[in-house]
C-alpha positions in Angstrom: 0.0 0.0 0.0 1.0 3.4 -0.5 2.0 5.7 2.5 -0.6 7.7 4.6 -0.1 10.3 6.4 0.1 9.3 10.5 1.5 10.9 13.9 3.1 8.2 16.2 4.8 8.6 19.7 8.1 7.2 19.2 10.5 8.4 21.4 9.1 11.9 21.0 9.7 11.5 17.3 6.9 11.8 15.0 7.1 9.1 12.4 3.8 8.8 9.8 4.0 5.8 7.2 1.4 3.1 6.5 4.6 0.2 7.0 5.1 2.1 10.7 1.5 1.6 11.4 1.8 -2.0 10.5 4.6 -2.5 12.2 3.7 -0.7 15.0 0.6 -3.1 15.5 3.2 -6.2 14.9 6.0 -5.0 17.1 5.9 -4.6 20.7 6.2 -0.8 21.8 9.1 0.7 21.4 10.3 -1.6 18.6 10.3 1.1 15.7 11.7 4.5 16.3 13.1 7.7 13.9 16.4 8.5 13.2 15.8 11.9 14.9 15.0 10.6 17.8 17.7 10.1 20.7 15.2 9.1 23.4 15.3 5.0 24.3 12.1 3.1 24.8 12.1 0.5 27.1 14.4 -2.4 26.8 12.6 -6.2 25.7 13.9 -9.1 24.9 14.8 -9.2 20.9 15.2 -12.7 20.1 11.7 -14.0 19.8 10.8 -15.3 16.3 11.6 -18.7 15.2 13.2 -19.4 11.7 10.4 -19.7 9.1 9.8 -20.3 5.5 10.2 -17.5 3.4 7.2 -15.3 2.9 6.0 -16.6 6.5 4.1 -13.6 7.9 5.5 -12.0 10.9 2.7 -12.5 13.0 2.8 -16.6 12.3 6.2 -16.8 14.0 5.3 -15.6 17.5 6.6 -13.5 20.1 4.3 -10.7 18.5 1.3 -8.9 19.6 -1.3 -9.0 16.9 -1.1 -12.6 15.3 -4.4 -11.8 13.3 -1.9 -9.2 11.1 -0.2 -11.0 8.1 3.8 -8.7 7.0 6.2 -10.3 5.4 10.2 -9.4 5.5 12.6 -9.9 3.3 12.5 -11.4 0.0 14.5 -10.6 -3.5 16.8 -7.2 -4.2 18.7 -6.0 -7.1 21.2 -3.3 -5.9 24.8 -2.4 -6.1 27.7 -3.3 -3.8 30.8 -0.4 -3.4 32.5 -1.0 -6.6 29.1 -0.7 -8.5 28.8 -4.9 -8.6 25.2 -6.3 -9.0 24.3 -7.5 -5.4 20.9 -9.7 -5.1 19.8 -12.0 -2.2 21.3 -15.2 -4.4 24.9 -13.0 -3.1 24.5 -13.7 0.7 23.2 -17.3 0.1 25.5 -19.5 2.8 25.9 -16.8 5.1 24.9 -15.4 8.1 24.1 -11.7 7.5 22.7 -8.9 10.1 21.1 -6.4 7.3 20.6 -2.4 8.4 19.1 0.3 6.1 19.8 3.5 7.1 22.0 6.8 4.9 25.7 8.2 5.5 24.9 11.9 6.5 22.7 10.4 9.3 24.1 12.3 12.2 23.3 10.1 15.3 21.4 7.4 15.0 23.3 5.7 11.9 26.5 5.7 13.5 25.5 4.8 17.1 23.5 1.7 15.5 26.6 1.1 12.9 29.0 0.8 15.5 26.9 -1.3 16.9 26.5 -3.8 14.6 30.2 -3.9 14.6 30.2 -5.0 18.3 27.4 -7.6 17.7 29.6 -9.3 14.5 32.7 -9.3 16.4 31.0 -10.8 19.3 29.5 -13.4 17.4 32.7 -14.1 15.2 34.8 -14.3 18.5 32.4 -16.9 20.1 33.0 -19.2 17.0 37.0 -19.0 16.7 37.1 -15.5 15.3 35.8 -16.6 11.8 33.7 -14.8 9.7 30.3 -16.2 11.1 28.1 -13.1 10.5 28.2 -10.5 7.9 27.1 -7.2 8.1 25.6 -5.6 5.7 24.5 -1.8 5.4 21.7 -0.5 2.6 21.4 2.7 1.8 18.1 4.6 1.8 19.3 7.9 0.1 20.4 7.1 -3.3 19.8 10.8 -4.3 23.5 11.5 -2.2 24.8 8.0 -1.0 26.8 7.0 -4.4 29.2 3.9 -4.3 31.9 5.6 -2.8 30.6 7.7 -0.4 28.8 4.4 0.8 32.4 2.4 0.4 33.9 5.3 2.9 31.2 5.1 5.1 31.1 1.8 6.1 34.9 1.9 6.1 34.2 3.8 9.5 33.8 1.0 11.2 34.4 -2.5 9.8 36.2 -3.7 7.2 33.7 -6.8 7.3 30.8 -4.4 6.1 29.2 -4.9 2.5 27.4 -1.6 1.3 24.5 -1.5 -0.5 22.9 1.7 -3.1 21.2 1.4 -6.2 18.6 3.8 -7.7 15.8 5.3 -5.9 13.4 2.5 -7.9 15.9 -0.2 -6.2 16.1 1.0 -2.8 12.2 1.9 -2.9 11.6 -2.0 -4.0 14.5 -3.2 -1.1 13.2 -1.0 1.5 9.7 -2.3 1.1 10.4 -5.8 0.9 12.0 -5.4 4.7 8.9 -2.7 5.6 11.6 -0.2 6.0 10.2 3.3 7.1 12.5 6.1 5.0 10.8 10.1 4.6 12.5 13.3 4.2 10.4 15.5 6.5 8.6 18.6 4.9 11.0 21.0 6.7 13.9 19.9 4.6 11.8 19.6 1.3 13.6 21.2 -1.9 16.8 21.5 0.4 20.3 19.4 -0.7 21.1 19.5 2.9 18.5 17.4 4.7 17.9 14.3 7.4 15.5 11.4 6.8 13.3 9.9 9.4 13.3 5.8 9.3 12.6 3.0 11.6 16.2 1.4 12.8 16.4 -2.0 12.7 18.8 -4.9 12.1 17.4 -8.0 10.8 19.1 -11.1 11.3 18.8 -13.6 7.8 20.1 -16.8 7.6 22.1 -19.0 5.5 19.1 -20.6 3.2 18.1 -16.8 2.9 15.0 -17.0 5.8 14.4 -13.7 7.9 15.2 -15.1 11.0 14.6 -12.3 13.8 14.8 -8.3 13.6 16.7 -6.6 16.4 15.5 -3.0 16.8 18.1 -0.6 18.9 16.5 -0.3 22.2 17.0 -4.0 22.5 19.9 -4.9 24.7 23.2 -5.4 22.9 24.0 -9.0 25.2 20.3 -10.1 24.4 21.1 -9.8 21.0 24.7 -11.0 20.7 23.3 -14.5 22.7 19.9 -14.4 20.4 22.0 -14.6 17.8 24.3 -17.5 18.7 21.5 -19.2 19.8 19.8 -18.6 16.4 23.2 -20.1 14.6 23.6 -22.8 17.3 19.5 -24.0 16.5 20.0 -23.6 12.5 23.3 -25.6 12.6 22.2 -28.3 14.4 19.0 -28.7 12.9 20.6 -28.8 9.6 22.9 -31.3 10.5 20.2 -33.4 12.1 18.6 -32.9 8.5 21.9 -33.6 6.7 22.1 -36.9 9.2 18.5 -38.3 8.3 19.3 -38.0 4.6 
């Protein structure tokens, strides 16, 4: 559907999308909250969503509060990595990857939630030997100024482990949606080159086979999501090797 105009409490941020309203009916409170926002909701326990099918809705893999709602996440992408290679979800098949949308000029939330990430992946990676277990991987949602190499320095930042993500505003509208990614540029910075965008921040954990495994919004505790993780790994390891056995 196409985007409505809404007012929601998030953090004292006003965010108005028809995906936030979704979400927001999906998500426990405090789940979803804007880039301009600072304020932290309540910590909850991220890790509550059990590996499904793809195209599984949301609500069907519990730990939500509206089961009658049906929102899928994740699915197929054509965008471009930092040297301006094709990138699609076939790229990230046999991996781990911890997926975030968010844009380089972000002045706050980007980089608190970036740097993030980098703890969670070198967490995880540590806990299994120091290999490369989990991949991060950072999309960009402002193809009008993120190009290749703005993206390529950006990520740079903060781990060499990071794959960036652009395209054109077509391909990041199709990515974004596909995740239910809030993105806007608020009317105040309208017809301005310098502006912010509001967007919900969350990480979303995908597994191997390409399955959305469990989102991770940044309230959530940064321990409950390092050990949600593992645990996630642990669970799709051994259950593939249970199913590797039978065969």
């Amino acid at each position: 559907g196409g985007a409505v105009a809404a007012v929601m409490a998030l953090g004292g941020a006003l965010v108005g999308c028809l995906a936030v309203l979704q979400l927001r009916k999906e998500i426990p409170a405090g789940a979803l909250s804007s880039s301009q926002s600072s304020s932290k909701a309540p910590t909850s326990k991220p890790d509550t969503m059990p590996s499904a099918a793809p195209g599984t809705p949301v609500a069907a893999r519990g730990g939500l509060s509206s089961p009658a709602d049906s929102l899928t996440l994740g699915g197929t992408f054509a965008l471009v990595d930092c040297e301006g290679q094709p990138v699609t979800q076939a790229t990230f098949r046999g991996r781990w990857t911890l997926m975030y949308f968010g844009f380089t000029n972000c002045p706050e939330m980007c980089p608190a939630e970036m740097s993030r990430m980098t703890e969670v992946v070198s967490r995880v990676d540590n806990h299994y030997g120091g290999t490369d277990t989990l991949l991060p991987v950072f999309i960009s949602i402002d193809p009008a100024r993120d190009s290749c190499a703005k993206v390529k320095d950006f990520v740079a930042d903060y781990s060499p482990k990071f794959v960036g993500l652009t395209g054109t505003p077509e391909q990041i509208r199709k990515a974004a949606k596909k995740w239910r990614v809030y993105y806007s540029v608020p009317d105040i910075y309208c017809g301005k080159e310098d502006y912010l965008l509001d967007h919900s921040i969350i990480s979303y954990l995908m597994a191997p086979d390409g399955r959305f495994v469990a989102l991770y919004p940044h309230e959530f505790d940064l321990d409950d999501e390092v050990s949600g993780i593992i645990r996630r790994i642990d669970h799709w390891s051994e259950a593939m090797g249970k199913s590797t056995a039978a065969k």
